[in-house]
VOKEPA-73116 format. One line per field, with one value per residue: residue in three letters; residue number from 1; x, y, z of N, C-alpha, C in turn; chain. Coordinates in nm, 3 decimals, padded with zeros to 5 digits. Layout:
N
res = [ALA | ...]
n = [NUM | ...]
n.u = [X | ...]
n.v = [Y | ...]
n.w = [Z | ...]
ca.u = [X | ...]
ca.v = [Y | ...]
ca.w = [Z | ...]
c.u = [X | ...]
c.v = [Y | ...]
c.w = [Z | ...]
chain = [A | ...]
***
This chain:
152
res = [UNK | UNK | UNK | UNK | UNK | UNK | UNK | UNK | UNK | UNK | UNK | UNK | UNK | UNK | UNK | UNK | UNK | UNK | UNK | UNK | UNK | UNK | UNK | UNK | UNK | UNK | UNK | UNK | UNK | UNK | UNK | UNK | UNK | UNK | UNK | UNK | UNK | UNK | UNK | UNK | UNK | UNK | UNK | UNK | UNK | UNK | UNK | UNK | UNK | UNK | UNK | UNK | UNK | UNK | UNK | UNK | UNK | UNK | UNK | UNK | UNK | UNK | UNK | UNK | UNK | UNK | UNK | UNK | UNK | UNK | UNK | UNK | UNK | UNK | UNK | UNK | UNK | UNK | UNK | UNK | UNK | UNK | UNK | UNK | UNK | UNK | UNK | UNK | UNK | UNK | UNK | UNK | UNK | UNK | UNK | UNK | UNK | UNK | UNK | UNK | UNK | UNK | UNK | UNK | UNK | UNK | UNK | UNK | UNK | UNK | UNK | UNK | UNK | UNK | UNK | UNK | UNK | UNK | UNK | UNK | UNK | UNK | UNK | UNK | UNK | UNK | UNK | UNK | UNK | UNK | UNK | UNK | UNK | UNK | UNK | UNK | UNK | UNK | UNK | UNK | UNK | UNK | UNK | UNK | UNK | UNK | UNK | UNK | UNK | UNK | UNK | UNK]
n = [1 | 2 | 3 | 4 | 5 | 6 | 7 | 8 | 9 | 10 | 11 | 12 | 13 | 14 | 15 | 16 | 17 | 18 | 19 | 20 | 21 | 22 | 23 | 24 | 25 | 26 | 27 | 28 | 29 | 30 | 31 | 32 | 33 | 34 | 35 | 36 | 37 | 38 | 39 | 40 | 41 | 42 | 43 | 44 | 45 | 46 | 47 | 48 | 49 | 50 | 51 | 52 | 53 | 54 | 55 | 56 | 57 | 58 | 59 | 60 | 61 | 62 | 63 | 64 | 65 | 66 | 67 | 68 | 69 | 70 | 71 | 72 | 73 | 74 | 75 | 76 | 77 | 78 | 79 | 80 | 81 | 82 | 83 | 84 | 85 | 86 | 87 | 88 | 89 | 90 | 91 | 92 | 93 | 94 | 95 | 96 | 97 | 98 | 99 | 100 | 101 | 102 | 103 | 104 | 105 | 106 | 107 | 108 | 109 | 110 | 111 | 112 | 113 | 114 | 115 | 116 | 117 | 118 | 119 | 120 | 121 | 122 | 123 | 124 | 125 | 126 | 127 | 128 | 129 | 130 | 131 | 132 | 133 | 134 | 135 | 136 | 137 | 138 | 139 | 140 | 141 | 142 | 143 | 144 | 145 | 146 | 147 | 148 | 149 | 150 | 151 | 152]
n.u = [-02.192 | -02.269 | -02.302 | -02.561 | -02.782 | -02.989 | -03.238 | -03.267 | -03.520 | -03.412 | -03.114 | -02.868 | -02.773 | -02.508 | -02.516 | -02.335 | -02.457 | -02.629 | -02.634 | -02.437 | -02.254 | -02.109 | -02.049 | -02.130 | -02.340 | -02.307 | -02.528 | -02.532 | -02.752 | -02.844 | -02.686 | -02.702 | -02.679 | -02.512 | -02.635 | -02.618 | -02.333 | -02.126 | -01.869 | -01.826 | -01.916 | -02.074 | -02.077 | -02.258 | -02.131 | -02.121 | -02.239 | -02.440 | -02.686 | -02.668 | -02.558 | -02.550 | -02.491 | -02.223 | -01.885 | -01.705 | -01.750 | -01.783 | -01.752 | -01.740 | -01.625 | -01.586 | -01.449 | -01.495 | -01.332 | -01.074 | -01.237 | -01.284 | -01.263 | -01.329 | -01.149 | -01.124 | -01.188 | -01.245 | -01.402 | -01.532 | -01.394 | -01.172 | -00.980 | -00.936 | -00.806 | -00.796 | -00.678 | -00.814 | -00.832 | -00.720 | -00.518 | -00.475 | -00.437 | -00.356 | -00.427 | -00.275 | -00.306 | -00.238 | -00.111 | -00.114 | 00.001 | 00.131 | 00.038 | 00.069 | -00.147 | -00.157 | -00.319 | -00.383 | -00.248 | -00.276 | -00.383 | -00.374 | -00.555 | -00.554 | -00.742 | -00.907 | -00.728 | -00.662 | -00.721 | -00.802 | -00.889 | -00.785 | -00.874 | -00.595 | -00.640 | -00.809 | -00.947 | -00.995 | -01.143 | -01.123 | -01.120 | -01.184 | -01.175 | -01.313 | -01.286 | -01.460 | -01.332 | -01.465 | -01.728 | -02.094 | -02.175 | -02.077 | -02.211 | -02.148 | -01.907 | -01.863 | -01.802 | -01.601 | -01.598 | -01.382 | -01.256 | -01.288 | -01.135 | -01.198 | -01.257 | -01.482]
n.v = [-09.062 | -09.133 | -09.208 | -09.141 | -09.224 | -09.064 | -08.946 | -08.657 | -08.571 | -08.604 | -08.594 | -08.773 | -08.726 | -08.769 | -08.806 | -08.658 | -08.797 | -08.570 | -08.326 | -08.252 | -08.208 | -08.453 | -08.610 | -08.677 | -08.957 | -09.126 | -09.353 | -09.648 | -09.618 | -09.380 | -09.259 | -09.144 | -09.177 | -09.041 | -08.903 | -09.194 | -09.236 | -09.360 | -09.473 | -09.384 | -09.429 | -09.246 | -09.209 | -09.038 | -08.920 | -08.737 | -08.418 | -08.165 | -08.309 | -08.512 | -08.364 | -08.147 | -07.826 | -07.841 | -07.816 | -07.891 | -08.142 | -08.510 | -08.824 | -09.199 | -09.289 | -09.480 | -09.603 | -09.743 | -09.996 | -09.928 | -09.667 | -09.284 | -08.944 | -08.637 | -08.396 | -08.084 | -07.797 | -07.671 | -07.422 | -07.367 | -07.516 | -07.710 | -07.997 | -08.312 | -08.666 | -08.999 | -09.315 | -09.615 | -09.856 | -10.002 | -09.865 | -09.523 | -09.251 | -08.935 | -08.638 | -08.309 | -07.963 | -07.723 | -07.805 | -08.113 | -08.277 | -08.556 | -08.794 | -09.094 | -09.304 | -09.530 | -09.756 | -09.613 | -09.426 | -09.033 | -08.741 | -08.407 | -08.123 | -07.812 | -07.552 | -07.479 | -07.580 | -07.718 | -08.007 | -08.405 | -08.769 | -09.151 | -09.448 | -09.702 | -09.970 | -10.223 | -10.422 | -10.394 | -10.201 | -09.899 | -09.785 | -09.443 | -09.184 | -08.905 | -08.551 | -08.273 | -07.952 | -07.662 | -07.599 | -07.775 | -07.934 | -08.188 | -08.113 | -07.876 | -07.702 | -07.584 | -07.623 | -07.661 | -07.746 | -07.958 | -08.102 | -08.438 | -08.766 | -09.041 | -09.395 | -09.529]
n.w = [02.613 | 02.250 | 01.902 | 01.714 | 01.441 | 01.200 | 00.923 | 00.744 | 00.498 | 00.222 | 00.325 | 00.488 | 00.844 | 01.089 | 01.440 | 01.729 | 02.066 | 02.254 | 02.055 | 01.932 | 01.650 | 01.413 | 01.193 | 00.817 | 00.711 | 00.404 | 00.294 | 00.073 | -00.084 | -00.054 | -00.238 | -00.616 | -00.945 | -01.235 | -01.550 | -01.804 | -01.983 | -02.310 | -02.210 | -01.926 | -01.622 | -01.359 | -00.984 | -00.761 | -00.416 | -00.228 | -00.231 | -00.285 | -00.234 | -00.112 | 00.124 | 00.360 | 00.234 | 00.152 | 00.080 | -00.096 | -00.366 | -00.429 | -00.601 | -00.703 | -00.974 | -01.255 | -01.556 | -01.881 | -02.023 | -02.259 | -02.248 | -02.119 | -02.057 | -02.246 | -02.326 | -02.104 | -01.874 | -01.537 | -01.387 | -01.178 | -00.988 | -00.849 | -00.900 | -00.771 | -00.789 | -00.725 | -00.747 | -00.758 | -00.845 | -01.179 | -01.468 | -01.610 | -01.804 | -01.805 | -01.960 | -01.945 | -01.956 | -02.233 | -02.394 | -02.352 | -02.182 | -02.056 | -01.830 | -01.649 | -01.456 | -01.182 | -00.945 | -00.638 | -00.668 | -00.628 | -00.795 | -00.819 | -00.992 | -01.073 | -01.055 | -01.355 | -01.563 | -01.836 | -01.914 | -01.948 | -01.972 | -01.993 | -02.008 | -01.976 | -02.045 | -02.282 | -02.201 | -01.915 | -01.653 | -01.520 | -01.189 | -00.976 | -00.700 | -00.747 | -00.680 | -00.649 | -00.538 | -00.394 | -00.508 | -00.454 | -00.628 | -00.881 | -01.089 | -01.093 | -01.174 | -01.361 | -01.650 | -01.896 | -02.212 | -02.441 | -02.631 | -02.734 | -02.603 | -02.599 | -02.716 | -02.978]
ca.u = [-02.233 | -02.274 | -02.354 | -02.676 | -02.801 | -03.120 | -03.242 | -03.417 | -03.549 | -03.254 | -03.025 | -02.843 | -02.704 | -02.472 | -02.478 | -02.311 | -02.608 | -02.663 | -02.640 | -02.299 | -02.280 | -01.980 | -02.027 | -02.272 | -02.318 | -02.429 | -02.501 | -02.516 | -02.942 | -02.859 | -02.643 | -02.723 | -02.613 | -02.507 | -02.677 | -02.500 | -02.237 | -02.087 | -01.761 | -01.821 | -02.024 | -02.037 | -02.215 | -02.200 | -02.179 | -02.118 | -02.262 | -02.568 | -02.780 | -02.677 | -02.473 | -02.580 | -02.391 | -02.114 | -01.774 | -01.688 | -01.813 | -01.708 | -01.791 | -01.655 | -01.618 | -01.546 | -01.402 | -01.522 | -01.207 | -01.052 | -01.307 | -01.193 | -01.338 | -01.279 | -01.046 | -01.212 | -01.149 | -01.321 | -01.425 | -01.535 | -01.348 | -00.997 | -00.993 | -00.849 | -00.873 | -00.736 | -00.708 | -00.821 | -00.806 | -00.646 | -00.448 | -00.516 | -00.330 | -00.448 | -00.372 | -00.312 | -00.264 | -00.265 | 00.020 | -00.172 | 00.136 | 00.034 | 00.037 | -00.018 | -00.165 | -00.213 | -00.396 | -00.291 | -00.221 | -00.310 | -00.331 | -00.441 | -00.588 | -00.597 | -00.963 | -00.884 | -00.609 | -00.680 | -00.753 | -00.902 | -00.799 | -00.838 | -00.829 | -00.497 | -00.680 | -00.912 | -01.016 | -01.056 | -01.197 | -01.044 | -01.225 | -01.127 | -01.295 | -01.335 | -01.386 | -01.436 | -01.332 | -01.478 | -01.835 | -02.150 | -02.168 | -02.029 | -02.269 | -02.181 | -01.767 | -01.849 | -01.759 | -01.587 | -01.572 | -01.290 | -01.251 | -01.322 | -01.052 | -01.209 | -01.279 | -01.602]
ca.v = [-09.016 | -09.178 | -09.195 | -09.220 | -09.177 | -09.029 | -08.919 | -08.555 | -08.549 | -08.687 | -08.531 | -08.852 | -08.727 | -08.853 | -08.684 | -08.682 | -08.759 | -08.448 | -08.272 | -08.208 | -08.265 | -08.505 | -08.628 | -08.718 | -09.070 | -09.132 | -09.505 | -09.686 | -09.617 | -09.257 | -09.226 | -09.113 | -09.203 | -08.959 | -08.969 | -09.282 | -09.153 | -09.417 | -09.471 | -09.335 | -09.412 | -09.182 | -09.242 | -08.925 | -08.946 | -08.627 | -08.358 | -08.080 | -08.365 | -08.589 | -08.319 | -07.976 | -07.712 | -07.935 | -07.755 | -07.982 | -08.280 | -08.632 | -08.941 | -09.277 | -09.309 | -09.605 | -09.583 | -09.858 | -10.036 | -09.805 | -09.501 | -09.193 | -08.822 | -08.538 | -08.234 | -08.010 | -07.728 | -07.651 | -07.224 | -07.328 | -07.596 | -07.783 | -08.160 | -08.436 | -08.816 | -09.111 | -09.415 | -09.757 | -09.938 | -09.986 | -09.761 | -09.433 | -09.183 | -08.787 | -08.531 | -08.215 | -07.871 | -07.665 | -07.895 | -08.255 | -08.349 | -08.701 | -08.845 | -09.218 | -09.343 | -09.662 | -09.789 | -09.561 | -09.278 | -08.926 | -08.621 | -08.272 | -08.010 | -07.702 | -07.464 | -07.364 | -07.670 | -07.803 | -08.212 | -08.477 | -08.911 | -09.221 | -09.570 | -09.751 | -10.109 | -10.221 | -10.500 | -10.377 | -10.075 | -09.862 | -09.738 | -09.380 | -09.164 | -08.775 | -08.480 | -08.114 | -07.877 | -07.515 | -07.646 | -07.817 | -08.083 | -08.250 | -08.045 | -07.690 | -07.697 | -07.457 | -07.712 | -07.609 | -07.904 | -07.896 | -08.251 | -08.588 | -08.818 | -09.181 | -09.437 | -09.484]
ca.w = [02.482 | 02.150 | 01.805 | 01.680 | 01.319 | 01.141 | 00.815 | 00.741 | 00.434 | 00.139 | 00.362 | 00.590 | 00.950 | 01.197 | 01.544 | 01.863 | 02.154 | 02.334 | 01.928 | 01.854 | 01.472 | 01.412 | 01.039 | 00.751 | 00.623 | 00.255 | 00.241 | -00.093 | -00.189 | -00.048 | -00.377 | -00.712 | -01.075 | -01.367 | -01.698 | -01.874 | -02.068 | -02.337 | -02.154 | -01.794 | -01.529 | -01.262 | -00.878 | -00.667 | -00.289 | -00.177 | -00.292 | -00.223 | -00.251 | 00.047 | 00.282 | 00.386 | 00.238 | 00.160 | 00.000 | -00.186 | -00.405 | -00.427 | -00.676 | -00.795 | -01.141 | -01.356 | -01.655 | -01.910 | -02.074 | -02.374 | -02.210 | -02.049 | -02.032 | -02.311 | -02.241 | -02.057 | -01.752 | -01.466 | -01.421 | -01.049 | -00.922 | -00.882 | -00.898 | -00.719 | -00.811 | -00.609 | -00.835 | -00.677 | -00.953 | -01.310 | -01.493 | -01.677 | -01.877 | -01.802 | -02.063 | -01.876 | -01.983 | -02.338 | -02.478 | -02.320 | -02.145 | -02.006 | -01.694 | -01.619 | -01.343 | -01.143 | -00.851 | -00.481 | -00.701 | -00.628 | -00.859 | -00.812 | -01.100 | -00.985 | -01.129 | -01.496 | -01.607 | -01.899 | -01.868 | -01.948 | -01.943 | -02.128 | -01.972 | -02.084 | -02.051 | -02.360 | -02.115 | -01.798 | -01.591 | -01.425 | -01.051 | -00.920 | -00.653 | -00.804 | -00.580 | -00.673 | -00.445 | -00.407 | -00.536 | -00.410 | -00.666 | -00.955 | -01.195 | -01.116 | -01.164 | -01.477 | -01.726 | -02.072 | -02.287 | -02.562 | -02.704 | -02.681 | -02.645 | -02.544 | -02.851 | -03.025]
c.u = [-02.210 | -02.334 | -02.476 | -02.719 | -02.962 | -03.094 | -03.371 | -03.446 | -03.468 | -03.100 | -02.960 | -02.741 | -02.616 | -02.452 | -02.399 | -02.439 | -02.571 | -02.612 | -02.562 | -02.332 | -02.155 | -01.973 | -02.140 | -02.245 | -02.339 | -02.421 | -02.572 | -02.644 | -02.943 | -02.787 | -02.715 | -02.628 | -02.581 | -02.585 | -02.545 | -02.439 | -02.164 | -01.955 | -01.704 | -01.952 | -01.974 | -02.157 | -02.190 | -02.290 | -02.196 | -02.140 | -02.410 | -02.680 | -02.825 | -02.586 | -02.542 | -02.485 | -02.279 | -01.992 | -01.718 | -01.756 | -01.754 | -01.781 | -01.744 | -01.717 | -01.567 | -01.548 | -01.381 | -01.346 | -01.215 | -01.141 | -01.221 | -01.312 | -01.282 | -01.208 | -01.181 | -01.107 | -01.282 | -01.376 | -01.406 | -01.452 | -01.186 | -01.068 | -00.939 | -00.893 | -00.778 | -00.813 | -00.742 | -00.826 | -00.777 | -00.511 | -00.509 | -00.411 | -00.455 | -00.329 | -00.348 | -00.211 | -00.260 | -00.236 | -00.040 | -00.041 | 00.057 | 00.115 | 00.001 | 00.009 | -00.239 | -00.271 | -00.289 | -00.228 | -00.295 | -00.345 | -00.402 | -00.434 | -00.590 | -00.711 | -00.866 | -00.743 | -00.728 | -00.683 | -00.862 | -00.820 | -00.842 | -00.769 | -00.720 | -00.487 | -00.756 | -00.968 | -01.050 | -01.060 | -01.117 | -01.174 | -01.134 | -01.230 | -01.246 | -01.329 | -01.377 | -01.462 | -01.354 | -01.660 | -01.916 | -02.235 | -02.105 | -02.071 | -02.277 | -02.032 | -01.752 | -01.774 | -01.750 | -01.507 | -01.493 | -01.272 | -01.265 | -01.213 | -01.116 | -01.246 | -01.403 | -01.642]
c.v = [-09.126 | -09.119 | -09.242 | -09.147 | -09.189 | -08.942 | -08.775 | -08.568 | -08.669 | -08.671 | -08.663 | -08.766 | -08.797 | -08.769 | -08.738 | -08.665 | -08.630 | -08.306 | -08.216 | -08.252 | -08.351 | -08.528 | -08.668 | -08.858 | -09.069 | -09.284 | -09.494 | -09.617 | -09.479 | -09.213 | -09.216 | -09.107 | -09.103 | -08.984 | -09.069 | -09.212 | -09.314 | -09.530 | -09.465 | -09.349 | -09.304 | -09.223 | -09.131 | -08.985 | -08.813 | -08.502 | -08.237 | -08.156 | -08.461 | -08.486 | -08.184 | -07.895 | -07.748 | -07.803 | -07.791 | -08.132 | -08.377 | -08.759 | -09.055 | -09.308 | -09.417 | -09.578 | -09.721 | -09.880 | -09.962 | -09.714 | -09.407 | -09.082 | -08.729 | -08.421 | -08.164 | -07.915 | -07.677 | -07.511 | -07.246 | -07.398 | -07.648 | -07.922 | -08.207 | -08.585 | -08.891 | -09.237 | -09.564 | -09.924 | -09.939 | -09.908 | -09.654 | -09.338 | -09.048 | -08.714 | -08.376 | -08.132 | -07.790 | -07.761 | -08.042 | -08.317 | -08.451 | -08.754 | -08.968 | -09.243 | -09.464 | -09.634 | -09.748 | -09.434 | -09.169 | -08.842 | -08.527 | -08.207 | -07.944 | -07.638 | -07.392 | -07.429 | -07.732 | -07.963 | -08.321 | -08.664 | -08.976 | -09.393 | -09.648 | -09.921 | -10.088 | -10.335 | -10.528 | -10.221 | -10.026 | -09.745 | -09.618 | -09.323 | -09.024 | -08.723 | -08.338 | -08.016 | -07.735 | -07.507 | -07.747 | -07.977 | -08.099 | -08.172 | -07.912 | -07.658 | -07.553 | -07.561 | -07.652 | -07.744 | -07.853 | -08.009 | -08.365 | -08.688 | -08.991 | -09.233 | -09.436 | -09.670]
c.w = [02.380 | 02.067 | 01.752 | 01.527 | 01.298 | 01.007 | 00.789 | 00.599 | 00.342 | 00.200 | 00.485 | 00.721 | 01.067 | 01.302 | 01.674 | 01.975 | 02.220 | 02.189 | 01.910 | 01.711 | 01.441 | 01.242 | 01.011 | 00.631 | 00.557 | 00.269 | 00.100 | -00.159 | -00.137 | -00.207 | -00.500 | -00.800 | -01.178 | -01.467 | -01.738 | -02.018 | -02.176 | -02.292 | -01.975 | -01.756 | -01.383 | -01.075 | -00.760 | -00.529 | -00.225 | -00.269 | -00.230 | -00.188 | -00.115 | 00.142 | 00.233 | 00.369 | 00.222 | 00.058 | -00.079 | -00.273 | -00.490 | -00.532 | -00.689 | -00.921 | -01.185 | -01.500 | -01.741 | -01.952 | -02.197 | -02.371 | -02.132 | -02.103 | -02.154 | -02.246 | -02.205 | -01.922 | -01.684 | -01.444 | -01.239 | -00.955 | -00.944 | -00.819 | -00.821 | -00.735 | -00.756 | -00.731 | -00.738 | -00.749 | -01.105 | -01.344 | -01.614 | -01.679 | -01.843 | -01.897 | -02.003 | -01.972 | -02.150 | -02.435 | -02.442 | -02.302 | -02.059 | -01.884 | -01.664 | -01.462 | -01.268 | -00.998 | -00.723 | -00.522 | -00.685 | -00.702 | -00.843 | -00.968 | -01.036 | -01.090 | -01.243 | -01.584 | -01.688 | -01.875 | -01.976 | -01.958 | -02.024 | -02.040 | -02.057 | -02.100 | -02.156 | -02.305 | -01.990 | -01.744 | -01.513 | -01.321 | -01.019 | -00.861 | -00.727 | -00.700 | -00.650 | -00.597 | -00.478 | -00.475 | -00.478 | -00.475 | -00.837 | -01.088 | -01.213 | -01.108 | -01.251 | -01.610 | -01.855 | -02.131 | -02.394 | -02.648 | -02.656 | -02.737 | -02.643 | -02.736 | -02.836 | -03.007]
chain = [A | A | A | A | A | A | A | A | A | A | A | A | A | A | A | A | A | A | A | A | A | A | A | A | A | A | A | A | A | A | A | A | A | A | A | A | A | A | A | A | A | A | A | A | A | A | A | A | A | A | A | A | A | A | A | A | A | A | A | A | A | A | A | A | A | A | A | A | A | A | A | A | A | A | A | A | A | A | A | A | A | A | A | A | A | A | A | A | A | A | A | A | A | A | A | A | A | A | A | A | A | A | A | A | A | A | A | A | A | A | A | A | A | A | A | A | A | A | A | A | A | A | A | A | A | A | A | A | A | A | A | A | A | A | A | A | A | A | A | A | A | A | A | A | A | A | A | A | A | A | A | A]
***
């Protein structure tokens, strides 16, 4: 047996021969961009778009230098971000108790935590990957926007 890969539609597959299902690749030109946001770029990999029925959905984000995301909470989802580069400060909770975080760091939201971050470079980016679990992509978390913290 082996692996062999094909593409149905936008949808990329990886199978085991004799059609076990083992996993689903997204390479790079399978990805898709966010609207550009002043501050944030976003490039989703995982999501309804490239996996079937997926449970969760995954991005990396870049966060220009002095950008970051407005408070906000999720309705459908809980977060998790994995930093891979820089550092960033998250505001979590009613009170925006802050959290900094560098490159190999973890952190979980759980669905309905206040949040939001703010790069603590004004000359360099900071790279993390996103994922939102309990949803099929990045645009259906249930998003309640509350403020905007990044500069102008």
């Amino acid at each position: 047996m082996g692996l062999y890969f094909y593409k149905t539609g936008n949808i990329n597959q990886t199978y085991l021969k004799g059609g076990g299902k083992v996993a689903t690749l997204i390479k790079k030109n399978m990805q898709r961009y966010c609207e550009p946001r002043p501050t944030v770029a976003v490039r989703f990999g995982i999501d309804k778009d490239t996996v079937k029925n997926p449970e969760l959905a995954m991005a990396h984000v870049i966060l220009g230098p002095g950008g970051g995301s407005g408070r906000e909470y999720h309705i459908n989802a809980s977060q998790c971000i994995y930093v891979i580069k820089g550092r960033v400060r998250w505001f979590i909770g009613p009170n925006s108790e802050e959290i900094d975080m560098e490159a190999g760091d973890f952190l979980y939201i759980p669905r309905g935590e206040i949040h939001g971050n703010i790069n603590l470079s004004d000359t360099e980016a900071v790279e993390e990957i996103t994922c939102h679990v309990g949803v099929s992509s990045l645009e259906d978390p249930g998003d309640i926007h509350i403020e905007h913290l990044w500069k102008k």
